[in-house]
SEMAR-175615 format. One record per residue (C-alpha): x, y, z; residue number from 1. Coordinates in Angstrom, 1 decimal, padded with zeros to 4 digits. Example, Ala and Ser with C-alpha at 12.3 -4.5 7.8 and 13.67 -1.06 7.14 Angstrom:
BEGIN
+--------+--------+--------+-----+
:     px :     py :     pz : num :
+--------+--------+--------+-----+
:  012.3 : -004.5 :  007.8 :   1 :
:  013.7 : -001.1 :  007.1 :   2 :
+--------+--------+--------+-----+
//
This chain:
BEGIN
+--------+--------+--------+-----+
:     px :     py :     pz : num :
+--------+--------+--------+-----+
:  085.5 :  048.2 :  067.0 :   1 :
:  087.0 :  049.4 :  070.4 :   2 :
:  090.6 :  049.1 :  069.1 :   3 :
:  089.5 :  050.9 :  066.0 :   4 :
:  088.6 :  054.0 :  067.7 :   5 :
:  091.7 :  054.0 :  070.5 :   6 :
:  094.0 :  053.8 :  067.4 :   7 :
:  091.7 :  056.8 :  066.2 :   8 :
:  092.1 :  058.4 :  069.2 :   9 :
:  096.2 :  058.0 :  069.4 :  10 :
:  096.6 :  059.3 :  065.9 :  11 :
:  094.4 :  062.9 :  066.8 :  12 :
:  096.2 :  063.5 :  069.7 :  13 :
:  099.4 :  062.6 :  068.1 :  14 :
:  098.9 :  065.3 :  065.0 :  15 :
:  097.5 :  067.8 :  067.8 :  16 :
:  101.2 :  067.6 :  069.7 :  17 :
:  102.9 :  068.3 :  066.9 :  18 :
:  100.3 :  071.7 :  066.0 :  19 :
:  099.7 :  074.3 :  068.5 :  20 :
:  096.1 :  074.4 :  069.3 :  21 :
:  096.2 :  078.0 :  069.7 :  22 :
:  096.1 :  080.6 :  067.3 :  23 :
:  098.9 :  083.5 :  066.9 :  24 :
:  097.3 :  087.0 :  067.8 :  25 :
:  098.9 :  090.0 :  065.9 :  26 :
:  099.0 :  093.5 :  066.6 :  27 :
:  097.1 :  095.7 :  064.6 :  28 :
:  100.5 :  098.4 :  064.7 :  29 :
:  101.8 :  099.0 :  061.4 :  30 :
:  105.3 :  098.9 :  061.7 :  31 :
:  108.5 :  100.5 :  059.8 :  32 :
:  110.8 :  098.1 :  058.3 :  33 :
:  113.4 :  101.0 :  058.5 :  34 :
:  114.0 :  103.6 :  061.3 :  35 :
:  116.5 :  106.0 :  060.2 :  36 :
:  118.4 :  108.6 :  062.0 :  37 :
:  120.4 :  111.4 :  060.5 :  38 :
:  124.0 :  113.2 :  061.5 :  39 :
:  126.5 :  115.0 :  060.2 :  40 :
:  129.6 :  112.9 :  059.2 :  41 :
:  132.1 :  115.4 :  060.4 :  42 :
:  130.8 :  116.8 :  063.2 :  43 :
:  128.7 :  114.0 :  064.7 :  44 :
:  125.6 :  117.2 :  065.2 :  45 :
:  122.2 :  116.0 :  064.1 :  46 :
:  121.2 :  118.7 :  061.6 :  47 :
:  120.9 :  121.0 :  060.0 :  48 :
:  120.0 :  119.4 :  056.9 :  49 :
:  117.4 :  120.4 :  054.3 :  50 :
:  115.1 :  119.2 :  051.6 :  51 :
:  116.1 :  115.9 :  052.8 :  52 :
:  114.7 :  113.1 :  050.6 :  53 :
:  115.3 :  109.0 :  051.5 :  54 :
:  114.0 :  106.4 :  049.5 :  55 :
:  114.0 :  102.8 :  049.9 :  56 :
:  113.9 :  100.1 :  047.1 :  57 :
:  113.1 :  096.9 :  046.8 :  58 :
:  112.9 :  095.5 :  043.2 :  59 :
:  109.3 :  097.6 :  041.8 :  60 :
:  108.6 :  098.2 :  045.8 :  61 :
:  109.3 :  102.1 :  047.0 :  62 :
:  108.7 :  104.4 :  049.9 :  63 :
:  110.0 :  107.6 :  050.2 :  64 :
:  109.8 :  110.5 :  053.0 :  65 :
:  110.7 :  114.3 :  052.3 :  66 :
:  111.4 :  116.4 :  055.3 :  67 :
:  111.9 :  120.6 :  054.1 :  68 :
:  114.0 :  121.3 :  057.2 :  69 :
:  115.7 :  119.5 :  060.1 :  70 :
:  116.6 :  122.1 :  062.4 :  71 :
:  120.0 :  121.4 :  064.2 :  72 :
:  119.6 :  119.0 :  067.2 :  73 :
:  115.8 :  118.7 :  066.7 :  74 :
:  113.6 :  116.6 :  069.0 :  75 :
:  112.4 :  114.1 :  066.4 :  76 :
:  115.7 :  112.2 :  064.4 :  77 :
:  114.4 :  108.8 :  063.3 :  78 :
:  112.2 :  108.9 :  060.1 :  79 :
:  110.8 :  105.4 :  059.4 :  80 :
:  110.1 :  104.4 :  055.9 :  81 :
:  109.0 :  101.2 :  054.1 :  82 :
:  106.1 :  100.0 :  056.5 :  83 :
:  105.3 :  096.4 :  056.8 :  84 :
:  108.0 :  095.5 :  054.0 :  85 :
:  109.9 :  092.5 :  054.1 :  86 :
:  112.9 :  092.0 :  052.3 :  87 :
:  116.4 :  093.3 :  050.7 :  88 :
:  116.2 :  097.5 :  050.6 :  89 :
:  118.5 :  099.9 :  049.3 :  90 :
:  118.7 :  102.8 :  051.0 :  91 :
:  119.6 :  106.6 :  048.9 :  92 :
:  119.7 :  109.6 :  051.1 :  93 :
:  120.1 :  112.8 :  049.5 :  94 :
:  119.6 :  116.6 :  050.7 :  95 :
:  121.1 :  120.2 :  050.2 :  96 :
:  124.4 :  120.5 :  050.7 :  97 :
:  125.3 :  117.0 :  051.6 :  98 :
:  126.7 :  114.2 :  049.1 :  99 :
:  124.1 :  111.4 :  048.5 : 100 :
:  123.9 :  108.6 :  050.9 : 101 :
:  123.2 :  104.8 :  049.7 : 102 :
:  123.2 :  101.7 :  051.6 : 103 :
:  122.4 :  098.3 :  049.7 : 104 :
:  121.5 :  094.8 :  051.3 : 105 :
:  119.5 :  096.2 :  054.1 : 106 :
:  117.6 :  092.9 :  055.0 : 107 :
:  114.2 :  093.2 :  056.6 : 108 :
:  112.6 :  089.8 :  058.3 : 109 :
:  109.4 :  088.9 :  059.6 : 110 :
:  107.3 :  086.9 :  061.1 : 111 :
:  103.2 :  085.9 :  060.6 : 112 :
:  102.9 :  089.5 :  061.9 : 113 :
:  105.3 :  092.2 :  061.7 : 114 :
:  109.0 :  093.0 :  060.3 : 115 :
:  111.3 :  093.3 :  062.2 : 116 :
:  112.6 :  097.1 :  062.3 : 117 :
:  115.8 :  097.9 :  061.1 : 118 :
:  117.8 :  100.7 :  062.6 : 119 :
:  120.0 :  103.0 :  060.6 : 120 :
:  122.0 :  105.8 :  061.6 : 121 :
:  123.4 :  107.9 :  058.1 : 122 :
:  126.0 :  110.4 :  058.0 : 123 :
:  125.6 :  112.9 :  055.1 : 124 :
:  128.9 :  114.4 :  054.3 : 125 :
:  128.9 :  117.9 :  053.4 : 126 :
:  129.7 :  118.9 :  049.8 : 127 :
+--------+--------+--------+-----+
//
């Protein structure tokens, strides 16, 4: 009977090194899987751009942000998009003036709590 419960014993401490006892705590941020920034692909100057729309896609998934007016070298320049979204984006960028900007394959990771933000910088060419 002894030997019965050491062997018991040996096996639970065995499976309990190979799982951590402790549980993962998550944030309760909400994160953006994309963080993009804007600039002029000529000039390298951060605005101005307007009626500026950027959508991401991912399969049926979409998230899109619409800014009216980005003053030249405003304050604010990163616009995050897709929160919480794991996975392969395209990117299409498109405002007055400007051709349209597209970036496919954008991969987005994670973990059991968050993505892991991707950082863009796009430079809209003038028409």
């Amino acid at each position: 009977m002894r030997v019965s419960t050491v062997a018991a014993l040996v096996a639970i401490l065995a499976l309990a090194a190979c799982k951590p006892l402790t549980a993962t705590i998550c944030s309760t941020e909400a994160r953006s899987s994309l963080r993009v920034s804007l600039a002029d692909s000529i000039t390298g100057q951060i605005g101005p751009f307007r009626n500026v729309t950027m959508v991401a896609v991912d399969g049926a998934y979409k998230d899109s942000v619409f800014v009216g007016n980005i003053p030249a070298n405003p304050t604010l320049n990163v616009y995050p998009l897709a929160t919480e979204h794991a996975g392969t984006l395209t990117l299409t960028i498109t405002a007055d003036g400007d051709h349209t900007w597209t970036k496919s394959g954008i991969f987005v990771d994670h973990d059991e709590c968050h993505v892991f933000p991707v950082n863009l910088g796009a430079r809209l060419a003038p028409l």
